[in-house]
LOSEVEX-844290 format. One record per residue (C-alpha): residue number from 1; x, y, z. Coordinates in Angstrom, 1 decimal. Layout:
BEGIN
<r k="NUM" u="X" v="Y" w="Z"/>
...
END
This chain:
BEGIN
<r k="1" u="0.0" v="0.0" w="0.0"/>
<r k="2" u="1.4" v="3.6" w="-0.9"/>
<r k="3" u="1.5" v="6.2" w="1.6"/>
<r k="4" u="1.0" v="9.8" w="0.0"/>
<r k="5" u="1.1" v="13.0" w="2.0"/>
<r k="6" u="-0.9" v="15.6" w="0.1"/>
<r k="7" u="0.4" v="19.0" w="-0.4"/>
<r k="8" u="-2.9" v="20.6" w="-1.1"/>
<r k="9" u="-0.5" v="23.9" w="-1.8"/>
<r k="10" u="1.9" v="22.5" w="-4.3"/>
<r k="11" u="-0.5" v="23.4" w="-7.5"/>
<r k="12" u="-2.0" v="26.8" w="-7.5"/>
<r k="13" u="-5.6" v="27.2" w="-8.3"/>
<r k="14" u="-8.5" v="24.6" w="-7.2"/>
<r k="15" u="-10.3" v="21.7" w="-9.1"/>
<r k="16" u="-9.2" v="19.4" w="-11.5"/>
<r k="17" u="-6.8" v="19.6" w="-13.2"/>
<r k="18" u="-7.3" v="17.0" w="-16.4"/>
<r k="19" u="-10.3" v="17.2" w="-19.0"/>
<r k="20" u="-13.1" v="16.2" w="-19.0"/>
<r k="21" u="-14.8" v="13.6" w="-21.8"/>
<r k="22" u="-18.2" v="15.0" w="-21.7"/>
<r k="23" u="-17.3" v="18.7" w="-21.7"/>
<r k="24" u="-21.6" v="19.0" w="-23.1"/>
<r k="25" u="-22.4" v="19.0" w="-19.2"/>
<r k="26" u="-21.0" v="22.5" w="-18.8"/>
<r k="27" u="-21.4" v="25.2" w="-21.3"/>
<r k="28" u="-18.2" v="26.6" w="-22.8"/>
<r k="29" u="-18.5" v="29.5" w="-20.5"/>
<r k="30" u="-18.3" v="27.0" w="-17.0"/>
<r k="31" u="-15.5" v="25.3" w="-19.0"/>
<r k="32" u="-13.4" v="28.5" w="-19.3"/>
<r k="33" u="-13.8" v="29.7" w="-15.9"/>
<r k="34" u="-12.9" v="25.8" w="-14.0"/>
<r k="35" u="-10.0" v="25.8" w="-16.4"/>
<r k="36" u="-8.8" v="29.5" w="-15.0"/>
<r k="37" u="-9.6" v="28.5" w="-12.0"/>
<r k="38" u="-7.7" v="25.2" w="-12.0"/>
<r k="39" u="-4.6" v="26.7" w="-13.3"/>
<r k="40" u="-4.9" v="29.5" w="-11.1"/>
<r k="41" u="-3.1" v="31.8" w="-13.9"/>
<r k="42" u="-3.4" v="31.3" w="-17.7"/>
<r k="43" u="-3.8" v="33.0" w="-21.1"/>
<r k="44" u="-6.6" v="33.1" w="-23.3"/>
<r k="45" u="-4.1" v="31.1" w="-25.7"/>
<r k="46" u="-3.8" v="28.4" w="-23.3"/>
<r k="47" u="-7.4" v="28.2" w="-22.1"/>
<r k="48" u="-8.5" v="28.0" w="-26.1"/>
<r k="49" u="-5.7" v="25.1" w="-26.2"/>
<r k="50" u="-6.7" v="23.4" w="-23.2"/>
<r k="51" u="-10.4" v="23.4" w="-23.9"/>
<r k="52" u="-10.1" v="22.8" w="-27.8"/>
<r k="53" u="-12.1" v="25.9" w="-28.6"/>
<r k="54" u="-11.5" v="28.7" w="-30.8"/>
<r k="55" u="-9.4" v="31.9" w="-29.7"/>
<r k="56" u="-12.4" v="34.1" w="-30.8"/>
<r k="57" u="-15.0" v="32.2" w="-28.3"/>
<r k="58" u="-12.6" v="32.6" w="-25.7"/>
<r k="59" u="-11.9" v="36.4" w="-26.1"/>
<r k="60" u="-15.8" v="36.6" w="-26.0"/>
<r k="61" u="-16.5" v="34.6" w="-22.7"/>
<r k="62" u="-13.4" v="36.5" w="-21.3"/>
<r k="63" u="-14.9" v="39.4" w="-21.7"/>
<r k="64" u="-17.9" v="39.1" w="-20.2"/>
<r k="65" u="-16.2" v="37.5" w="-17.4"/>
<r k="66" u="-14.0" v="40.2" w="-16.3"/>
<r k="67" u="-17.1" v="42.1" w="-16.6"/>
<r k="68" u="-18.9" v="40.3" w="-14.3"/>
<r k="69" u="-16.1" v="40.5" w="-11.7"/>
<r k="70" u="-15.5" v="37.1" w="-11.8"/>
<r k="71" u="-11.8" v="37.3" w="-14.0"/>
<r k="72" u="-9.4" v="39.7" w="-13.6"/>
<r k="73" u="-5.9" v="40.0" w="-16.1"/>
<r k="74" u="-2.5" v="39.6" w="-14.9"/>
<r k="75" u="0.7" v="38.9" w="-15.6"/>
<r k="76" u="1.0" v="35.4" w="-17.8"/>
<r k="77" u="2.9" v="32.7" w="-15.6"/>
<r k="78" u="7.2" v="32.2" w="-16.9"/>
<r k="79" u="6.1" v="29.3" w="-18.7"/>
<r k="80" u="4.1" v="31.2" w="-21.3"/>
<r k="81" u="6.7" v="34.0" w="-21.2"/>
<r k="82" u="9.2" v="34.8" w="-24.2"/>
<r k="83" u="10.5" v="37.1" w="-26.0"/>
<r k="84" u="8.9" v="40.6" w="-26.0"/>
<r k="85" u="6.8" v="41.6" w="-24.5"/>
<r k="86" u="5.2" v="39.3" w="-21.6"/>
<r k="87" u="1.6" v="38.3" w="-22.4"/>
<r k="88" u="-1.1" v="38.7" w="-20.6"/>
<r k="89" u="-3.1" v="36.0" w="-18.1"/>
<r k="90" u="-6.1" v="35.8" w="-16.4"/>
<r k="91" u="-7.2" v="34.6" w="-13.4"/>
<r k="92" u="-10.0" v="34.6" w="-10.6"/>
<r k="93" u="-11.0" v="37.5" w="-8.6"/>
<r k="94" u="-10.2" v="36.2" w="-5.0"/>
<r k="95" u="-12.7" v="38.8" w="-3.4"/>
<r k="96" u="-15.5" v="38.3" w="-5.9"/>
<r k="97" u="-17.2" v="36.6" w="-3.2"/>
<r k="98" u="-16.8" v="34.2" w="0.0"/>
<r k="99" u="-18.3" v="30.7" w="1.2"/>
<r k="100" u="-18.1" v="28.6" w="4.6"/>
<r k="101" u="-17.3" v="25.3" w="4.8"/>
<r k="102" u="-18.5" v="23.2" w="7.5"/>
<r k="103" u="-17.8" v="19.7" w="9.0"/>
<r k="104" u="-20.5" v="18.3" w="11.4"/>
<r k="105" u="-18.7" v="15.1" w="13.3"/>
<r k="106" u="-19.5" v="13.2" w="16.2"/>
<r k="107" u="-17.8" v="15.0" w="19.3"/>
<r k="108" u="-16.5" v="17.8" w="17.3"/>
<r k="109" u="-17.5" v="20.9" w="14.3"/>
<r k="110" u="-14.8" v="22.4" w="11.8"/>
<r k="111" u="-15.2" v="25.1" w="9.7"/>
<r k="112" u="-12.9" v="27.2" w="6.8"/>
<r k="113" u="-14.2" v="30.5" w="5.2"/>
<r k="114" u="-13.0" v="30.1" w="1.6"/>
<r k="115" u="-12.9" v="33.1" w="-0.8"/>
<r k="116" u="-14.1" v="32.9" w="-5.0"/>
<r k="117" u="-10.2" v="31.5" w="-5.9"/>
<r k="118" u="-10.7" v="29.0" w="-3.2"/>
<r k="119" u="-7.9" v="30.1" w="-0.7"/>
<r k="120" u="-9.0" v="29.7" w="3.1"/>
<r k="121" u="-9.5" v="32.5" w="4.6"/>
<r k="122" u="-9.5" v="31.5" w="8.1"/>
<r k="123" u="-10.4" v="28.5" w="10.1"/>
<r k="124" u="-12.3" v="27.2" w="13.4"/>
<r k="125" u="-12.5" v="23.8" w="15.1"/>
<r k="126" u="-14.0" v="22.8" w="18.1"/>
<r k="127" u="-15.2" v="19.9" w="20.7"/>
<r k="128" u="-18.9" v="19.4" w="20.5"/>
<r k="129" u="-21.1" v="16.9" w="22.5"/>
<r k="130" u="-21.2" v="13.5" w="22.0"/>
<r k="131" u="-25.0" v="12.8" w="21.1"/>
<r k="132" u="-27.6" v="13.0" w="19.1"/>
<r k="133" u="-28.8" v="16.7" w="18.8"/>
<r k="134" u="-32.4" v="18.1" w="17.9"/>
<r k="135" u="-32.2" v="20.3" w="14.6"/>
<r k="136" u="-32.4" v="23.4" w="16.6"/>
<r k="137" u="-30.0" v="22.7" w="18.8"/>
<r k="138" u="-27.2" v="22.0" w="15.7"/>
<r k="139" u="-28.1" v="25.1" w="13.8"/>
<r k="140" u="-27.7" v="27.1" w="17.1"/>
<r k="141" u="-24.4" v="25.7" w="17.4"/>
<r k="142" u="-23.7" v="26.3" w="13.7"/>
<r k="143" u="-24.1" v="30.0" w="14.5"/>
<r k="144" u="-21.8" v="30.6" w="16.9"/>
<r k="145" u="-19.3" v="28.7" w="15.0"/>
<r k="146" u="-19.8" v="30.7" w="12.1"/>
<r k="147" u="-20.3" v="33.7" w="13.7"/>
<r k="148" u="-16.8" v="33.4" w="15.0"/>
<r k="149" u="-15.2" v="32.0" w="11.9"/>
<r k="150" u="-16.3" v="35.3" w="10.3"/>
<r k="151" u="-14.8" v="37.2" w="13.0"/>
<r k="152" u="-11.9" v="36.1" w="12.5"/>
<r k="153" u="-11.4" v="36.9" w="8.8"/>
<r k="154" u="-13.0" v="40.4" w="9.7"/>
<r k="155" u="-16.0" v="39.9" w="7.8"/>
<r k="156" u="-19.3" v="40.0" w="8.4"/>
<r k="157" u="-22.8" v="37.4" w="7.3"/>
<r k="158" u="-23.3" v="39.8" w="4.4"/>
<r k="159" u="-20.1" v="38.9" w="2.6"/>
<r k="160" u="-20.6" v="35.4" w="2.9"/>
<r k="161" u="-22.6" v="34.4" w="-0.5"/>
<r k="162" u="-23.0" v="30.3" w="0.5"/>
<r k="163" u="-22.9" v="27.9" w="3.1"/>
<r k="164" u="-21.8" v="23.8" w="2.5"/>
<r k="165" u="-22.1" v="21.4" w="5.2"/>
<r k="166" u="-21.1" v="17.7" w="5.7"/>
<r k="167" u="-22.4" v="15.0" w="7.6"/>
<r k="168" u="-22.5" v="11.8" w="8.0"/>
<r k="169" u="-26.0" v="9.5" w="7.5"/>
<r k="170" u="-27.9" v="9.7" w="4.5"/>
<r k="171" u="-28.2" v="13.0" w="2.8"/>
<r k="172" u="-30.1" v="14.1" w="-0.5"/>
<r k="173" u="-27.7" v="16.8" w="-1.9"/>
<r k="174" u="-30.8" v="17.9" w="-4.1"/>
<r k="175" u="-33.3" v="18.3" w="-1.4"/>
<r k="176" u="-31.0" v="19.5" w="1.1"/>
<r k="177" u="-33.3" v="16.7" w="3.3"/>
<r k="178" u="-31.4" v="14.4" w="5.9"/>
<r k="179" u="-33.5" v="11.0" w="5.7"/>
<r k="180" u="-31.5" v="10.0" w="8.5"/>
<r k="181" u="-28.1" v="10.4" w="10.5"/>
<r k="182" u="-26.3" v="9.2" w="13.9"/>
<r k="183" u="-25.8" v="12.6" w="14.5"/>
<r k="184" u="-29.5" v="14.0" w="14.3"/>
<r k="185" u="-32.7" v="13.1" w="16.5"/>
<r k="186" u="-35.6" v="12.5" w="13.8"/>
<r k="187" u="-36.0" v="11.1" w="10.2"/>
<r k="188" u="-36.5" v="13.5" w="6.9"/>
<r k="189" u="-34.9" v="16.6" w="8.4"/>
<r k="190" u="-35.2" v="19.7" w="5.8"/>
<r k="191" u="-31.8" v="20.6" w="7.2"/>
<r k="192" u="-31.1" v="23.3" w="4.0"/>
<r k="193" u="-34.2" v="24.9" w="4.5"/>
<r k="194" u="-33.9" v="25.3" w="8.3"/>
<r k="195" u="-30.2" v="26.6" w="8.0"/>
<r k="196" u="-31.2" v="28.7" w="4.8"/>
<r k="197" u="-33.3" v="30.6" w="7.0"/>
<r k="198" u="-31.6" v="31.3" w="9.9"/>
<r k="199" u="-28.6" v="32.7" w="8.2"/>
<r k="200" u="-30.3" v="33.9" w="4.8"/>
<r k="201" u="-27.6" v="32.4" w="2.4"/>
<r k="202" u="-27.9" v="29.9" w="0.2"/>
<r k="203" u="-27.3" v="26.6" w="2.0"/>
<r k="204" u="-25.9" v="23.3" w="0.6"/>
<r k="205" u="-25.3" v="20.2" w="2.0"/>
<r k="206" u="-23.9" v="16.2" w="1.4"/>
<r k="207" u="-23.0" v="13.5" w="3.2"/>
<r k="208" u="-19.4" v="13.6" w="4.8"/>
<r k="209" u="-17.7" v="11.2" w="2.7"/>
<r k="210" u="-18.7" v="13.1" w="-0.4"/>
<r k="211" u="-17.3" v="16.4" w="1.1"/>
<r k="212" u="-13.9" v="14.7" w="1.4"/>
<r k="213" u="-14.1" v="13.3" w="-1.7"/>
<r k="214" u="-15.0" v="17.3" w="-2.9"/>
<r k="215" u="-11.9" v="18.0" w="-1.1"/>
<r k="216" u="-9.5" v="15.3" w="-2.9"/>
<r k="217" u="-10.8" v="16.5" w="-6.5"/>
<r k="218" u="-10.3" v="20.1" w="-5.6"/>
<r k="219" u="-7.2" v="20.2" w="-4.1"/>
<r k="220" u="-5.9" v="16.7" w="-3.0"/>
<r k="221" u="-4.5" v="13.8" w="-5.6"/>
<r k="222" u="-7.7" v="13.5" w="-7.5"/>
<r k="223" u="-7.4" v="16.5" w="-8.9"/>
<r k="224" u="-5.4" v="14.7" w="-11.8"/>
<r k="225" u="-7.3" v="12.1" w="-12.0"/>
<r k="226" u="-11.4" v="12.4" w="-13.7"/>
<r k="227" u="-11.9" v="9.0" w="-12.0"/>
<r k="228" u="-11.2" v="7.6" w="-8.3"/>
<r k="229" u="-12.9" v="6.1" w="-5.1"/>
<r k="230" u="-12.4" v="7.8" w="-1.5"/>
<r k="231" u="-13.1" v="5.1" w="1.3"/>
<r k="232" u="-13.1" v="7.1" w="4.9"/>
<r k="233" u="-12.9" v="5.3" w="8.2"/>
<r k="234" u="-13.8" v="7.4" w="11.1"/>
<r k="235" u="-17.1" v="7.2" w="13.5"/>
<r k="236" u="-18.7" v="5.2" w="10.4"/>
<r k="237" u="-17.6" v="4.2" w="7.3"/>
<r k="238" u="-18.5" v="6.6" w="4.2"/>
<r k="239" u="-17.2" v="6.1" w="0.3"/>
<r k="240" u="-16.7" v="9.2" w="-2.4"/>
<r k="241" u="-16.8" v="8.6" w="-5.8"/>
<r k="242" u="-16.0" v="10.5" w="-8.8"/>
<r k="243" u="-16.8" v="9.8" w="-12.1"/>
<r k="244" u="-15.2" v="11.8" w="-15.2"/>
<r k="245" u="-14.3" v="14.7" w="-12.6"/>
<r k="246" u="-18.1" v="14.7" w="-11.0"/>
<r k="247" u="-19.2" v="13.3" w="-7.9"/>
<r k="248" u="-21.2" v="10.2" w="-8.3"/>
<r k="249" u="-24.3" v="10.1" w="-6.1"/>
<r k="250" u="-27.1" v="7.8" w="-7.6"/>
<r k="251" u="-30.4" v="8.0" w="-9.0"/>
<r k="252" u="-31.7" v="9.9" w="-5.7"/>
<r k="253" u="-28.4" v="11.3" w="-4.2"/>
<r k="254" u="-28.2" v="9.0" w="-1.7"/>
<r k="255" u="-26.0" v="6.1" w="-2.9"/>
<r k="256" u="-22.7" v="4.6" w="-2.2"/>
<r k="257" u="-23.3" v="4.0" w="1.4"/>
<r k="258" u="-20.7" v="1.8" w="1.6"/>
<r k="259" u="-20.9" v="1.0" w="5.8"/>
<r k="260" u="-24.0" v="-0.1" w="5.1"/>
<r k="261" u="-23.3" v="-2.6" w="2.9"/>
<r k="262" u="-24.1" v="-6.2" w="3.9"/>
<r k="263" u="-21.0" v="-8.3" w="5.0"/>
<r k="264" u="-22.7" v="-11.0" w="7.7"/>
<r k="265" u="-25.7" v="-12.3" w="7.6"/>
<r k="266" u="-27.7" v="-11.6" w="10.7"/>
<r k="267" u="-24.0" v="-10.0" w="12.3"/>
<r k="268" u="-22.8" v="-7.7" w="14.4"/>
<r k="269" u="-25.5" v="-5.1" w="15.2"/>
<r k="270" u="-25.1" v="-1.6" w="13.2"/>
<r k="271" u="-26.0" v="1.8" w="14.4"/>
<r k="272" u="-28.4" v="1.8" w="11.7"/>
<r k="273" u="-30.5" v="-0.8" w="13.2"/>
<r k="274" u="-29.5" v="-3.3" w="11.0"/>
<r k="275" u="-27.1" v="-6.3" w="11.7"/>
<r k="276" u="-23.9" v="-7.5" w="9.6"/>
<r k="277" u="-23.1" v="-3.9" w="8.2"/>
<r k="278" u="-19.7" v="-3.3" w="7.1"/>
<r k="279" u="-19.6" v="0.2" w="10.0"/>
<r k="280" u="-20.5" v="-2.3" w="12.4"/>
<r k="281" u="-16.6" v="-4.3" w="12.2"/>
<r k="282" u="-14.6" v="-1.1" w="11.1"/>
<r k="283" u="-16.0" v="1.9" w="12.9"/>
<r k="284" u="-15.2" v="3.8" w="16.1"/>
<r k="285" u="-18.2" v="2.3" w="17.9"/>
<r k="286" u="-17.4" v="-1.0" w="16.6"/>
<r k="287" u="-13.9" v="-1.1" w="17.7"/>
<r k="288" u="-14.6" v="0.5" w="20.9"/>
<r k="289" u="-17.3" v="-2.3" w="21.4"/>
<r k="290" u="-14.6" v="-4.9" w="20.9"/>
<r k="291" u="-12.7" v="-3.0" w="23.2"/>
<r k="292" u="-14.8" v="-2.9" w="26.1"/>
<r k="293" u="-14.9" v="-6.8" w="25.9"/>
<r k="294" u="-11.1" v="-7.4" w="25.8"/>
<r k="295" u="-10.0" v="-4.5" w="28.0"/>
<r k="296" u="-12.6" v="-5.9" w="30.7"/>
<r k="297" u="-14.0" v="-2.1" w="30.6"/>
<r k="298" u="-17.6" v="-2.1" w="31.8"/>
<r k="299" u="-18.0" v="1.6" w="32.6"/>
<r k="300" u="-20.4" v="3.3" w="29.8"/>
<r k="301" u="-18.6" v="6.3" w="30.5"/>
<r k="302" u="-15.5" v="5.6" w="29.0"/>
<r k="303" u="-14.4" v="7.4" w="26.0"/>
<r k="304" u="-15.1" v="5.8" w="22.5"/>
<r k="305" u="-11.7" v="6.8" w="21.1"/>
<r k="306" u="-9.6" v="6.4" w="24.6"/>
<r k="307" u="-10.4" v="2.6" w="24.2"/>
<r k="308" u="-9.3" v="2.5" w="21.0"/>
<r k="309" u="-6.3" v="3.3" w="21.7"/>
<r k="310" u="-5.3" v="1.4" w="24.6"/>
<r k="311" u="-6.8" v="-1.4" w="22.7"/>
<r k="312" u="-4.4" v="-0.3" w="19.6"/>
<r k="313" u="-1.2" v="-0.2" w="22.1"/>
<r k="314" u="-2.3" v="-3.7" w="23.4"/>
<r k="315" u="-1.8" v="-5.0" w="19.8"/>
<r k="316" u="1.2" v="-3.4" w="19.7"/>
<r k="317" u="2.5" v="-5.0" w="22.7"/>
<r k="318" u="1.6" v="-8.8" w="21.5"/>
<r k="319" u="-1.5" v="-9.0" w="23.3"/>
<r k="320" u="-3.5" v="-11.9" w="20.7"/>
<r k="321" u="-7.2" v="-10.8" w="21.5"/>
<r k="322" u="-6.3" v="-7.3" w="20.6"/>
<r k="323" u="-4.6" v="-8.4" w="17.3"/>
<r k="324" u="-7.2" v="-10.3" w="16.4"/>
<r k="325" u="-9.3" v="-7.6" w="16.8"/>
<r k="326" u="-7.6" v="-5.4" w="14.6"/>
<r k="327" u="-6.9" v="-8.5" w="12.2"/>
<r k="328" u="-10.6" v="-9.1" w="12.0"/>
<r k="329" u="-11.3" v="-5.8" w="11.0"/>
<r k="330" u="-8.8" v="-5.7" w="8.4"/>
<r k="331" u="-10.0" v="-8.6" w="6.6"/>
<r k="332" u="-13.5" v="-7.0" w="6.6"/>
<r k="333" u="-12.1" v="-3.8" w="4.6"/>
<r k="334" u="-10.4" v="-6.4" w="2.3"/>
<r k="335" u="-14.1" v="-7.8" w="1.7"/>
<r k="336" u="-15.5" v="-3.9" w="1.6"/>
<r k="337" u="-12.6" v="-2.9" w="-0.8"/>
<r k="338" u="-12.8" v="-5.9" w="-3.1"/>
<r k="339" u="-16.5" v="-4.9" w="-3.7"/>
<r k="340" u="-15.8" v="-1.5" w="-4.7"/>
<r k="341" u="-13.1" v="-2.6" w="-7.4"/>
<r k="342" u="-15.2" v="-5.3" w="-8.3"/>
<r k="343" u="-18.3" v="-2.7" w="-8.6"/>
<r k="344" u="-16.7" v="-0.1" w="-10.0"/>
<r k="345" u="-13.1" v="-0.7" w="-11.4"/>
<r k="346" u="-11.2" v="2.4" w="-10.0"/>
<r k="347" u="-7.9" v="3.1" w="-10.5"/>
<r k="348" u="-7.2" v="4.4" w="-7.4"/>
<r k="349" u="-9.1" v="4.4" w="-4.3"/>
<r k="350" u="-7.8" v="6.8" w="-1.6"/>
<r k="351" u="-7.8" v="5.6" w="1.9"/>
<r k="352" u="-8.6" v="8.4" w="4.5"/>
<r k="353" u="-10.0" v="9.3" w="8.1"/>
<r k="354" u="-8.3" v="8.9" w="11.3"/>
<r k="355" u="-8.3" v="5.1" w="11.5"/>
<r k="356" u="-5.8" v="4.6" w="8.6"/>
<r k="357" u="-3.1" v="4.7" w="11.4"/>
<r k="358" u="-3.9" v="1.7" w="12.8"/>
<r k="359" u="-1.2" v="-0.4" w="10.4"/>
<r k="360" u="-3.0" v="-3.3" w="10.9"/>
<r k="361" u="-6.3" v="-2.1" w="9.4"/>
<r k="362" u="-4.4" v="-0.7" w="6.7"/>
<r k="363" u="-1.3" v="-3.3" w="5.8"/>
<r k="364" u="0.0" v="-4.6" w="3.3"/>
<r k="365" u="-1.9" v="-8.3" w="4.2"/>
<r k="366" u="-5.0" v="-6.1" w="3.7"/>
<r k="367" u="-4.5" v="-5.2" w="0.3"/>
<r k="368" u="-3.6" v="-9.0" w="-1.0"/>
<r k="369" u="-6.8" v="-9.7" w="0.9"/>
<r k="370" u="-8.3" v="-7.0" w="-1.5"/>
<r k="371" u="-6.6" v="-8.6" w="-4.3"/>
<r k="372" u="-7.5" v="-12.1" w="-3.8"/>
<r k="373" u="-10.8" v="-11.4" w="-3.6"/>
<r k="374" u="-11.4" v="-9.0" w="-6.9"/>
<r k="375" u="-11.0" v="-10.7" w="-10.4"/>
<r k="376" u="-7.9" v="-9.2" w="-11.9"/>
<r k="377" u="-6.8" v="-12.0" w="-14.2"/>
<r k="378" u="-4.3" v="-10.2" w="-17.0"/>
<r k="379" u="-5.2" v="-6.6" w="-15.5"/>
<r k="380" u="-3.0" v="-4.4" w="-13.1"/>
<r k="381" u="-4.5" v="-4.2" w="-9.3"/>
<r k="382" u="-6.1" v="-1.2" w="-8.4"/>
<r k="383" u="-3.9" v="1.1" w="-6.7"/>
<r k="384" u="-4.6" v="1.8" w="-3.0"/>
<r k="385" u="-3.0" v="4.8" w="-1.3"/>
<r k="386" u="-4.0" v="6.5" w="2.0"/>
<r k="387" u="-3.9" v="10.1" w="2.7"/>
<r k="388" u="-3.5" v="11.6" w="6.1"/>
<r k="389" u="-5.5" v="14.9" w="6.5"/>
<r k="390" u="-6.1" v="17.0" w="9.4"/>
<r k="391" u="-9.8" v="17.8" w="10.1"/>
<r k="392" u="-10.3" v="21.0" w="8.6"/>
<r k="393" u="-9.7" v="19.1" w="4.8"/>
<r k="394" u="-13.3" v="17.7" w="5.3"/>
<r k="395" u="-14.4" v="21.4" w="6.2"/>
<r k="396" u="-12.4" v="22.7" w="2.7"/>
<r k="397" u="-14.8" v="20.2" w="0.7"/>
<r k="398" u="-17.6" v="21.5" w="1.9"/>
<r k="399" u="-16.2" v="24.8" w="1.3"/>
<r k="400" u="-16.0" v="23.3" w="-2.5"/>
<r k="401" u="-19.4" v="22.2" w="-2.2"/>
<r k="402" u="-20.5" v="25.9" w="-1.4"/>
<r k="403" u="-18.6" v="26.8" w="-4.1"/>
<r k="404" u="-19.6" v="24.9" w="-6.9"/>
<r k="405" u="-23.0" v="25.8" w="-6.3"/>
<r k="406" u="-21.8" v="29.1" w="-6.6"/>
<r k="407" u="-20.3" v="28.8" w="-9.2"/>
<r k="408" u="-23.4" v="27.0" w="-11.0"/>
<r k="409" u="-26.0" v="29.7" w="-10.0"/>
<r k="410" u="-23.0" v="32.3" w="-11.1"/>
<r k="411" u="-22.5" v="30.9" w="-14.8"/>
<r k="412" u="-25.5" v="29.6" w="-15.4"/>
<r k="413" u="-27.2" v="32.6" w="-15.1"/>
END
């Protein structure tokens, strides 16, 4: 398994940064301002090579672009300089406008406030309680979060032009409706709506994994690549996947729900309410479940995560039941990854969330698991890599989320 460390800085610009084969889902205008956007500096040479369109249709879009506030020219980037005089570039107009980005997690909520080039702005993370919460009570804590994110960046609510939040559960991105999450009391929660009108933005939101997925095609690996699968490993068990640059989410915005795929008949019991999940062998609560047993911990009181890590440093030390754990779980990823590749046929899934540094969840006996149990006869194995964020990344693709709405409503006007 390869271990890559992101540098989410080392490209300027955000998005991706390869083609897309069916270009007729944007109009040329979208097309020119993601590619200026991507780039983060170009010339309207470069953009007419890049996009295979003519130099006149470019100059016209241009235009109206810098019009609208959204471009602004600049000096072209050395690699299009030469001789004479240096020609001119273009790129986006940082100020044009700003979103938030927010992570809603178990015990804790992150947020970045991203301006139009996608450059944060400024940043705020902090603990949260570790239960369910009533509607009301999460979009009063979203305000003071937000309230004091926009503090910080010396801004107030009326320069903020979109909101994006991630969660985990099931979420319809179209409806902004929340059918059902571990972190929310209730079923078919208009969560959108209700946060739409208490901060009087526009308010867009997706399940968790997807956000991180946002946040890998915007400014992690997958910006140069239009197809790849993001499997996260946290408080549950969430999978990303894009398609020819877009996010894949089903007929009804709600697929993919990978920890809720079935890999026991009549198993271990989910948080869902279901039994033999795929969440309910690899997630927090599942491995703090197995902890309590082998740790002889009885006390409900007892901190989730603190068990897993004595649990962790009991595998470490040779202790067998706490291998086995461990071991277990790993060969239940190696089921849940096999049925991804064997699904879908990525060519690189990315392994993230703050589980992948457990090595024996995420070894190299996991991945000839994987590879066993896929059919890959005269075809190279999907690669497998796993990225190690910090928090705030989920929080930057909701930012994206906020932004490519944006961005939509902007263009498609």
């Amino acid at each position: 398994m390869d271990a890559v460390a992101p540098d989410i800085s080392a490209v300027p610009g955000c998005g991706p940064l390869v083609g897309t084969q069916d270009g007729q889902t944007l109009s040329l205008r979208q097309q020119v301002f993601a590619h200026v956007r991507a780039v983060g500096q170009t010339s309207r040479a470069e953009i007419a090579r890049g996009l295979d369109v003519s130099a006149g249709s470019v100059t016209a879009i241009t235009a109206d672009l810098i019009q609208l506030g959204l471009l602004t020219e600049c000096t072209a980037p050395a690699r299009e300089q030469g001789r004479g005089r240096p020609p001119v570039a273009l790129s986006v107009v940082p100020g044009f406008a700003c979103v938030v980005g927010v992570k809603i997690a178990d015990a804790s909520l992150s947020a970045v406030l991203t301006d139009f080039a996608g450059i944060t702005r400024a940043d705020i993370s902090r603990p949260s309680a570790r239960s369910r919460k009533t509607p009301d009570d999460l979009i009063a804590e979203l305000a003071d979060l937000i309230s004091d994110l926009i503090a910080r960046a010396g801004l107030t609510m009326a320069d903020i032009s979109g909101i994006g939040l991630g969660l985990s559960g099931i979420v319809d991105h179209e409806t902004g409706i929340v059918p059902w999450s571990p972190l929310l009391w209730g079923v078919d929660i208009p969560l959108a709506q209700l946060a739409r009108a208490r901060f009087g933005v526009p308010v867009t939101l997706d399940n968790d994994a997807n956000v991180l997925t946002l946040a890998e095609l915007w400014f992690g690996q997958g910006r140069n690549r239009p197809d790849f699968a993001v499997v996260t490993i946290e408080h549950g068990v969430g999978m990303g996947l894009v398609l020819n640059n877009r996010l894949f989410r089903g007929s009804r915005g709600m697929g993919l729900e990978l920890g809720h795929t079935k890999v026991a008949l009549d198993g271990a019991l989910c948080r869902c309410g279901q039994r033999g999940c795929l969440e309910a062998y690899l997630a927090d609560y599942a491995l703090a479940r197995e902890a309590a047993t082998a740790l002889n911990d009885t006390d409900p009181t007892t901190d989730p995560g603190h068990l897993i890590e004595r649990l962790y440093a009991q595998a470490q030390a040779g202790n067998l039941a706490a291998r086995t754990i461990f071991d277990r779980a790993g060969r239940y990823l190696a089921v849940g990854l096999a049925n991804v590749v064997q699904l879908f046929d990525p060519a690189l899934v990315i392994l993230a969330g703050e589980r992948i540094r457990y090595n024996y969840l995420f070894s190299q006996d996991v991945v000839t698991d994987m590879e066993t149990l896929t059919l890959t006869e005269g075809r190279s194995h999907c690669q497998i890599v796993t990225h190690v964020w910090d928090d705030l990344v989920w929080a930057r693709g909701a930012a994206a989320l906020a932004l490519s709405a944006l961005t939509d409503r902007l263009l498609s006007a």
